[in-house]
PASEBA-1860 file (N, C-alpha, C; in nm, 3 decimals):
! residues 188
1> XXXXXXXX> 0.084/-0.119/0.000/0.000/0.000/0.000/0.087/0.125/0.000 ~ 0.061/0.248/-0.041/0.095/0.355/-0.101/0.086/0.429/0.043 ~ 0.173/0.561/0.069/0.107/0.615/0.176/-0.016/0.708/0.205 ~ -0.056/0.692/0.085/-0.225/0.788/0.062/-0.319/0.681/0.068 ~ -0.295/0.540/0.118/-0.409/0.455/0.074/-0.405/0.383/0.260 ~ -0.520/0.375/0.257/-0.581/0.349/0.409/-0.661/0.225/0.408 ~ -0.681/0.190/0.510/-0.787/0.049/0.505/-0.865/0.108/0.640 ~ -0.992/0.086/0.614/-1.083/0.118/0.741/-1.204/0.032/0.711
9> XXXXXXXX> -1.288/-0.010/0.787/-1.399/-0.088/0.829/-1.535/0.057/0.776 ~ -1.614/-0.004/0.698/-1.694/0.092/0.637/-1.825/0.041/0.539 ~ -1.950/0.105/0.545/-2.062/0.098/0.533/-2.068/0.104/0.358 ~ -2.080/0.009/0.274/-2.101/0.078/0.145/-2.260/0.013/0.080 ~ -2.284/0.153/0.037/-2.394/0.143/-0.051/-2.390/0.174/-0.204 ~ -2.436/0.047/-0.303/-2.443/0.060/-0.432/-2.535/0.080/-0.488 ~ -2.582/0.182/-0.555/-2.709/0.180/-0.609/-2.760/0.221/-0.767 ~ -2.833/0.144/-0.846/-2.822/0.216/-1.020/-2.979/0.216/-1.014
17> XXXXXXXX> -2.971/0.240/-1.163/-3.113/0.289/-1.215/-3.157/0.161/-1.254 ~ -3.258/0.077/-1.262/-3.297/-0.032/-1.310/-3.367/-0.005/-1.459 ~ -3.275/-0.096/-1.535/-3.315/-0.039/-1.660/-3.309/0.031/-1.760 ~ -3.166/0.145/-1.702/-3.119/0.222/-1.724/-3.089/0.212/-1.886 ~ -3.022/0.129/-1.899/-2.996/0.101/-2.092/-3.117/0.116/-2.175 ~ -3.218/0.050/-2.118/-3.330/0.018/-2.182/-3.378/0.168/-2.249 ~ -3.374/0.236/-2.082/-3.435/0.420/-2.064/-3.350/0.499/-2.208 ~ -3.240/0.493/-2.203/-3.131/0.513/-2.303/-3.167/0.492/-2.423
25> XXXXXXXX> -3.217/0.353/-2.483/-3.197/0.329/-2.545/-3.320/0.431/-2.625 ~ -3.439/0.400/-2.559/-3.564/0.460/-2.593/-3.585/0.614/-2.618 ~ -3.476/0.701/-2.495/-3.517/0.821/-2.523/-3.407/0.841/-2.469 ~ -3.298/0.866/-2.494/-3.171/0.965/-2.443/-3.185/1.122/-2.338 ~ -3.231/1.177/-2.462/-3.264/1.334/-2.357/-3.331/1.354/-2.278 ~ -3.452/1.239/-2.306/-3.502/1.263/-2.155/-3.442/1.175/-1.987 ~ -3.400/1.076/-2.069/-3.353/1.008/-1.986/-3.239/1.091/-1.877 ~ -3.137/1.187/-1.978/-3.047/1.216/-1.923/-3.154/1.311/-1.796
33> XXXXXXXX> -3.244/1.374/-1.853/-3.314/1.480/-1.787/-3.356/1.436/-1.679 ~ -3.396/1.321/-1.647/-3.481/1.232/-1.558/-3.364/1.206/-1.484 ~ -3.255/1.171/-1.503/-3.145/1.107/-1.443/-3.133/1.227/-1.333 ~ -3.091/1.367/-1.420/-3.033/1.509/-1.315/-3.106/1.521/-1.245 ~ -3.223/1.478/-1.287/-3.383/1.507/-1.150/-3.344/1.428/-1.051 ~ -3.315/1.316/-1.092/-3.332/1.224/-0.944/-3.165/1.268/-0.875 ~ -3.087/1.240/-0.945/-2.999/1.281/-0.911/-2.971/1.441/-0.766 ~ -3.015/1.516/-0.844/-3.078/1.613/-0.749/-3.148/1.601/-0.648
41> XXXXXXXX> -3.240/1.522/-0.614/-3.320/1.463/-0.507/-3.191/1.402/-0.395 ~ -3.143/1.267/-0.481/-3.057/1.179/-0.408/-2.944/1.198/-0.344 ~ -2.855/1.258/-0.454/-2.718/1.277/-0.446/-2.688/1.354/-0.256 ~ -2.744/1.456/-0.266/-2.769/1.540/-0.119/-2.812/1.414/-0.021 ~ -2.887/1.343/0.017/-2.909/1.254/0.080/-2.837/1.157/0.156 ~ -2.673/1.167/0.040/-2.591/1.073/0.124/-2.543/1.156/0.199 ~ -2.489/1.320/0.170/-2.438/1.400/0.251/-2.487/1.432/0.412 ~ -2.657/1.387/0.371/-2.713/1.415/0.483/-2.710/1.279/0.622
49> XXXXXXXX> -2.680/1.150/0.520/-2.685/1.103/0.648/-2.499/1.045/0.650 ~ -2.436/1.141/0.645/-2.269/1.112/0.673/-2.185/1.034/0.559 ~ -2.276/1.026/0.433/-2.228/0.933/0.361/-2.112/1.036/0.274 ~ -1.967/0.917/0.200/-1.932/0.996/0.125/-1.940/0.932/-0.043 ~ -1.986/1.036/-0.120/-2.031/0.999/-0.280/-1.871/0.964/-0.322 ~ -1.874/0.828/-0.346/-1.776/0.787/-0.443/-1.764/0.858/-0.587 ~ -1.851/0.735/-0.656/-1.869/0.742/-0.774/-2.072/0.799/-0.804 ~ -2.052/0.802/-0.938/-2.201/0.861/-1.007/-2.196/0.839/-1.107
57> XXXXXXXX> -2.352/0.834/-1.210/-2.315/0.823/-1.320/-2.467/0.783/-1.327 ~ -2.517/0.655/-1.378/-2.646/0.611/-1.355/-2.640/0.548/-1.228 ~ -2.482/0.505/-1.140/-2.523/0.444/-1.055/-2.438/0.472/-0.942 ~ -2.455/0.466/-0.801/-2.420/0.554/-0.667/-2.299/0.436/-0.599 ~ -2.210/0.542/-0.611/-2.124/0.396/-0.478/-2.104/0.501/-0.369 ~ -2.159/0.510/-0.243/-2.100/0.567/-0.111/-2.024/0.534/0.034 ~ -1.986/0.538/0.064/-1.896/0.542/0.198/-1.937/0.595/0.300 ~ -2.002/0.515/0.435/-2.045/0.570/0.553/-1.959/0.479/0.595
65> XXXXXXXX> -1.940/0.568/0.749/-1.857/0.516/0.862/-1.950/0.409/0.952 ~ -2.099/0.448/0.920/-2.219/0.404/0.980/-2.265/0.252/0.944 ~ -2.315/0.174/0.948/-2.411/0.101/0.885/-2.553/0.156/0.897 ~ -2.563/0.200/1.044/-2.719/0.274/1.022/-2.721/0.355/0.891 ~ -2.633/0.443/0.934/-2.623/0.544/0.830/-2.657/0.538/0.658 ~ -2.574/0.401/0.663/-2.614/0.375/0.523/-2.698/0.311/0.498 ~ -2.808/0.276/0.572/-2.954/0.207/0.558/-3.028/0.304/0.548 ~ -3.034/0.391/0.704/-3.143/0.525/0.697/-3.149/0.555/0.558
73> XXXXXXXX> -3.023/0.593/0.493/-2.986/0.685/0.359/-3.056/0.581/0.295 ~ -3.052/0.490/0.273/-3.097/0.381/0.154/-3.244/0.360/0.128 ~ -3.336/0.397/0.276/-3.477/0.394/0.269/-3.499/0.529/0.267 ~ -3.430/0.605/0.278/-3.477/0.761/0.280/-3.455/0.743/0.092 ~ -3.373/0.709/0.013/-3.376/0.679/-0.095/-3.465/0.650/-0.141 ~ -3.539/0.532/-0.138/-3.623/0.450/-0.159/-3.772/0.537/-0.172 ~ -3.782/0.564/-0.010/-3.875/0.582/0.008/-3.921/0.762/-0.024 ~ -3.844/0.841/0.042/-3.830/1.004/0.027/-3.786/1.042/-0.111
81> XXXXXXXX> -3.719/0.978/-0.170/-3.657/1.040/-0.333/-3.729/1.009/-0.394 ~ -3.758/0.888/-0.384/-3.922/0.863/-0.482/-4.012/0.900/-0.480 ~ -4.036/0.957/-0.358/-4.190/1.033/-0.353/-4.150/1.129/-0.376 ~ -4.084/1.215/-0.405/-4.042/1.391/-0.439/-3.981/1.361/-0.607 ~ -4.017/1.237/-0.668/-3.963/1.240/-0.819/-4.096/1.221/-0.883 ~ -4.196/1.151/-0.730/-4.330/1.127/-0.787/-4.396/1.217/-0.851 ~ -4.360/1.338/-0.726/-4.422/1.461/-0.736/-4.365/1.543/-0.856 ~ -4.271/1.517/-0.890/-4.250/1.580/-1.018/-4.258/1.520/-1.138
89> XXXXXXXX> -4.332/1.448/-1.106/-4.402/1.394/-1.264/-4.266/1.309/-1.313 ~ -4.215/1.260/-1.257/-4.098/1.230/-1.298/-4.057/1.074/-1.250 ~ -4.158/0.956/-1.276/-4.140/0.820/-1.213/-4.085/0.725/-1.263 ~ -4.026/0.738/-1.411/-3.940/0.632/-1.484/-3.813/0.551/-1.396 ~ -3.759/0.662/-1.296/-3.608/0.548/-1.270/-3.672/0.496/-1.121 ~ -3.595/0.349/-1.103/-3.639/0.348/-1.015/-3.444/0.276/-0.961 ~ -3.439/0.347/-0.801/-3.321/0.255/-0.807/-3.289/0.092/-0.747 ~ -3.222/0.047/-0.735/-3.223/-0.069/-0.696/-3.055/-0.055/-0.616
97> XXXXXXXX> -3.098/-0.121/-0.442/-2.955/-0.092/-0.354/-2.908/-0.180/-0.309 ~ -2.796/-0.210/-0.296/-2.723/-0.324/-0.237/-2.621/-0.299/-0.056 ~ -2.629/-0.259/0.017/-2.556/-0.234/0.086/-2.417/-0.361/0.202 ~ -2.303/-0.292/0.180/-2.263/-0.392/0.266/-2.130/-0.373/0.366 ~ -2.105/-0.447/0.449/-1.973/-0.384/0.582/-1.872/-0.443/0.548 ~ -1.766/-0.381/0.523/-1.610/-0.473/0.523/-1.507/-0.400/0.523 ~ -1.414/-0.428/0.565/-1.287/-0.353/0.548/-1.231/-0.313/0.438 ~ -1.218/-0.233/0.353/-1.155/-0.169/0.221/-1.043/-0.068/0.234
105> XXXXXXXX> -1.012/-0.051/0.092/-0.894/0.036/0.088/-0.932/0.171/0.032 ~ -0.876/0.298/0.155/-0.930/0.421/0.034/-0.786/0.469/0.009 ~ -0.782/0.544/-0.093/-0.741/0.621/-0.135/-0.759/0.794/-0.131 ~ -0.679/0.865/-0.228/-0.736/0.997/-0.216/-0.833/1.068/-0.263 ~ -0.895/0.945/-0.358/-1.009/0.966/-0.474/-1.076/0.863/-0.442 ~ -1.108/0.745/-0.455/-1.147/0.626/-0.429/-1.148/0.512/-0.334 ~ -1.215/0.427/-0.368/-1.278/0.299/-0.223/-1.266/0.199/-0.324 ~ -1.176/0.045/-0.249/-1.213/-0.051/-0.330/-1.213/-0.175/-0.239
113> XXXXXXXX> -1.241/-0.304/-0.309/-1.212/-0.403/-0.197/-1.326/-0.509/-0.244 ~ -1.325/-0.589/-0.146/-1.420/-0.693/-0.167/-1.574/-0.660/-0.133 ~ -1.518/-0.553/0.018/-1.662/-0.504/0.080/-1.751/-0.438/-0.049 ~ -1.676/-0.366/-0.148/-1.723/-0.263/-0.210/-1.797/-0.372/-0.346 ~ -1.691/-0.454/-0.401/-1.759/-0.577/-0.470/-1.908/-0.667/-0.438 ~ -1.911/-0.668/-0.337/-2.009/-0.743/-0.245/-2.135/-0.681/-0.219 ~ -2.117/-0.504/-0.236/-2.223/-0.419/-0.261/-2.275/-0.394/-0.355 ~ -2.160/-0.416/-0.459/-2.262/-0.389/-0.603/-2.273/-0.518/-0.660
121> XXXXXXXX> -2.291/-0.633/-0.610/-2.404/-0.773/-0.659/-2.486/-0.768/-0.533 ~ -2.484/-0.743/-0.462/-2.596/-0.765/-0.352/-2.715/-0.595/-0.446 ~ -2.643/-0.529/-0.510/-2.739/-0.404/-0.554/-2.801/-0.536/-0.692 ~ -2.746/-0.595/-0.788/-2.784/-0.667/-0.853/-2.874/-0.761/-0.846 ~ -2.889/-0.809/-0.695/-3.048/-0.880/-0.688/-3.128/-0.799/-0.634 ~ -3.116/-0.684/-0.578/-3.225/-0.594/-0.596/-3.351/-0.582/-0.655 ~ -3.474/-0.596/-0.657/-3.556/-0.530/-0.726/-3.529/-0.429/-0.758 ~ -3.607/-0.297/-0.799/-3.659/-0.200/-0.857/-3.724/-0.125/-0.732
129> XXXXXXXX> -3.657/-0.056/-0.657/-3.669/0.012/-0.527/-3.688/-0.068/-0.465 ~ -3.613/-0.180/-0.411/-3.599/-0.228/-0.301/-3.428/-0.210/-0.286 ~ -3.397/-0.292/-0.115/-3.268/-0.275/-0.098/-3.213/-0.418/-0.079 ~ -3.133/-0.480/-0.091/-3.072/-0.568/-0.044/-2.908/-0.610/0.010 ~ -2.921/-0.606/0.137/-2.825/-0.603/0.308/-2.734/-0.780/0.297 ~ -2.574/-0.736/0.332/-2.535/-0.886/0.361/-2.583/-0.865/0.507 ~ -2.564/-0.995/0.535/-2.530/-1.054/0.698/-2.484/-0.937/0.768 ~ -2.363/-0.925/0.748/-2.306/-0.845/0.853/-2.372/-0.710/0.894
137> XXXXXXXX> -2.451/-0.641/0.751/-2.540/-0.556/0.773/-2.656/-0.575/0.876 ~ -2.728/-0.685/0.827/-2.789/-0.763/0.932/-2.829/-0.743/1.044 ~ -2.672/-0.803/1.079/-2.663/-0.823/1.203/-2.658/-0.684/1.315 ~ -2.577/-0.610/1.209/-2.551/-0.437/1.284/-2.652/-0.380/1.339 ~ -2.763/-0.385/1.237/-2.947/-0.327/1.242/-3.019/-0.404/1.289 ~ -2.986/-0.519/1.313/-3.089/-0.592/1.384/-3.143/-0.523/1.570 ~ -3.285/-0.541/1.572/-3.274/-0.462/1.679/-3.290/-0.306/1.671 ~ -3.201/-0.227/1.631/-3.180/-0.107/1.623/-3.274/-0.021/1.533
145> XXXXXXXX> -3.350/-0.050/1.443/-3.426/0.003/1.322/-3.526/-0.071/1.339 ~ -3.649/-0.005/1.315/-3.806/-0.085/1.282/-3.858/-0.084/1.146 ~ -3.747/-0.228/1.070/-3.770/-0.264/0.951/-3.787/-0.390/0.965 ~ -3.858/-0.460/0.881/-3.891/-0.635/0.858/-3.805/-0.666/0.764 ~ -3.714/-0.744/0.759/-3.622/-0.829/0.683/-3.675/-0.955/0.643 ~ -3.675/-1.020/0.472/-3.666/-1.152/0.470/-3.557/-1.186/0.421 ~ -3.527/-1.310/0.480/-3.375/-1.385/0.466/-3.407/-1.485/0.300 ~ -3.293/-1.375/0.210/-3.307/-1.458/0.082/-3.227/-1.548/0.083
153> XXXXXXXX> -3.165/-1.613/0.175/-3.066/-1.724/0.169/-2.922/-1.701/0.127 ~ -2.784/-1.786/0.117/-2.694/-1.821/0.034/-2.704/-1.756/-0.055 ~ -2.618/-1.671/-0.101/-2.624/-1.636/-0.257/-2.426/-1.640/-0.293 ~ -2.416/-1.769/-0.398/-2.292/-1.732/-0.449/-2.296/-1.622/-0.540 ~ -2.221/-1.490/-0.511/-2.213/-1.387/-0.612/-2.049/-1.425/-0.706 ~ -2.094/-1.330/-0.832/-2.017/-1.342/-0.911/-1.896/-1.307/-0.837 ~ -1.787/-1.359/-0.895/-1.681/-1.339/-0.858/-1.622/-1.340/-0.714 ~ -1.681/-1.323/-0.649/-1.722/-1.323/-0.445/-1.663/-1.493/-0.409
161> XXXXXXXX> -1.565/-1.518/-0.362/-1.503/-1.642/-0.308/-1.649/-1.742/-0.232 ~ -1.624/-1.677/-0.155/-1.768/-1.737/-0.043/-1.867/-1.705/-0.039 ~ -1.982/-1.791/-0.037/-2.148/-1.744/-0.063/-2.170/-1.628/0.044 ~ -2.256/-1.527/-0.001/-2.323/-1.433/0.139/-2.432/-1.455/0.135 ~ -2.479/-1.441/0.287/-2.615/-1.442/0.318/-2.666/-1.310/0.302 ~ -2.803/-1.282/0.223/-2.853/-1.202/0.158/-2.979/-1.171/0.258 ~ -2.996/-1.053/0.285/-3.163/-0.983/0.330/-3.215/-0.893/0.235 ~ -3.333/-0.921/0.253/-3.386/-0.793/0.187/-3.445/-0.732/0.249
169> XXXXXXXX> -3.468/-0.586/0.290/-3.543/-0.531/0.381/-3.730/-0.488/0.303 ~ -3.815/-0.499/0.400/-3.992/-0.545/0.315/-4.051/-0.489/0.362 ~ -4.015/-0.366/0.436/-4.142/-0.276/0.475/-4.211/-0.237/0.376 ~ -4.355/-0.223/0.419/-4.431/-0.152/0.322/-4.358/-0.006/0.257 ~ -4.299/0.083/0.358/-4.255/0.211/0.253/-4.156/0.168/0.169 ~ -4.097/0.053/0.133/-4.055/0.005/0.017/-4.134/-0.039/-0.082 ~ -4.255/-0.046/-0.111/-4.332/-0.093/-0.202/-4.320/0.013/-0.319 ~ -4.312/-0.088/-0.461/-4.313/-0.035/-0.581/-4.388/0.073/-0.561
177> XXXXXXXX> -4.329/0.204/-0.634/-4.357/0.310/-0.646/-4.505/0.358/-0.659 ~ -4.555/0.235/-0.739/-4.685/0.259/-0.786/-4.751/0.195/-0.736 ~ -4.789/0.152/-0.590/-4.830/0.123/-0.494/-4.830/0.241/-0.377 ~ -4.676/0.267/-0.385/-4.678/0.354/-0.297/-4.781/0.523/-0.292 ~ -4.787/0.526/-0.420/-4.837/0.661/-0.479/-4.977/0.629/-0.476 ~ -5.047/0.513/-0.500/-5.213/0.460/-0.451/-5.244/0.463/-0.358 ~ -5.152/0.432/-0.258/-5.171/0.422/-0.086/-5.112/0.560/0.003 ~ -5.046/0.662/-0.049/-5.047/0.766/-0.001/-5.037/0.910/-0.047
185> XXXX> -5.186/0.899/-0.118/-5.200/1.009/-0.188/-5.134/1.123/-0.169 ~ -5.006/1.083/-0.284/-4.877/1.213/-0.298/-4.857/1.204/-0.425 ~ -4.990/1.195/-0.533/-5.017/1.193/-0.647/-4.983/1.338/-0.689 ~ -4.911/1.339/-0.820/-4.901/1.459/-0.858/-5.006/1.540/-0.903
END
């Protein structure tokens, strides 16, 4: 290791647009337009709950010191960015999050590691605004937060040595967007 590069124990959350190519493929300008919208909503969100913005693009990698931290942020995602994209007429993206705890390496620009690998396939079985937590996340929030978890089992991820145990968190304010917008009239 370099002397600008650090290893610390840290919260990461991965998150993209589901679909995103598809959105692209169909309509570019608006897409990009739709993207800065949400973007605008989200991006501030990690700041707010201690997170730090890696990367961007269609899709979010952040750095909390927290695990709460990076859950709160992940349903405040979910749940708060979507309803303020609702409201702007603006419901095409939806994201899909992976969050997870491990020791990584930063740098003066960047985060890498297995932890950080492990977040963006755990963002890959994601639904479409839902989140999905390893174990160790788990285990941190268990107790501490009033969310319902179901245990998706074993999952060998790509490239990932050893299977992780996968949650998904199932509260109702995670429900598809268009549920959510039937059940709490914040219809535009």
């Amino acid at each position: 290791m370099t002397e600008r590069q650090q290893r610390r124990l840290a919260a990461i959350l991965a998150a993209d647009i589901a679909g995103y190519s598809a959105l692209m493929g169909a309509d570019e300008v608006g897409t990009v337009r739709d993207l800065k919208a949400h973007q605008a909503v989200v991006l501030p969100m990690i700041t707010e709950h201690g997170g730090r913005l890696d990367t961007a693009g269609d899709g979010i990698l952040a750095v909390f010191g927290s695990v709460l931290n990076a859950v709160e942020c992940a349903v405040a995602i979910q749940h708060d960015g979507t309803a303020q994209c609702w409201r702007r007429r603006n419901p095409r993206m939806h994201f899909r999050i992976g969050i997870n705890q491990g020791d990584v390496v930063f740098d003066d620009a960047r985060v890498y590691g297995d932890g950080v690998n492990i977040a963006a396939r755990l963002e890959t079985i994601a639904k479409p605004g839902g989140i999905c937590i390893s174990r160790k996340v788990y285990v941190e929030i268990t107790g501490k937060m009033q969310l319902a978890f179901v245990d998706l089992g074993e999952h060998q991820l790509k490239n990932i040595a050893q299977p992780v145990r996968v949650y998904r968190i199932a509260n109702e304010r995670l429900a598809a967007p268009q549920l959510w917008r039937k059940t709490n009239s914040c219809s535009p």
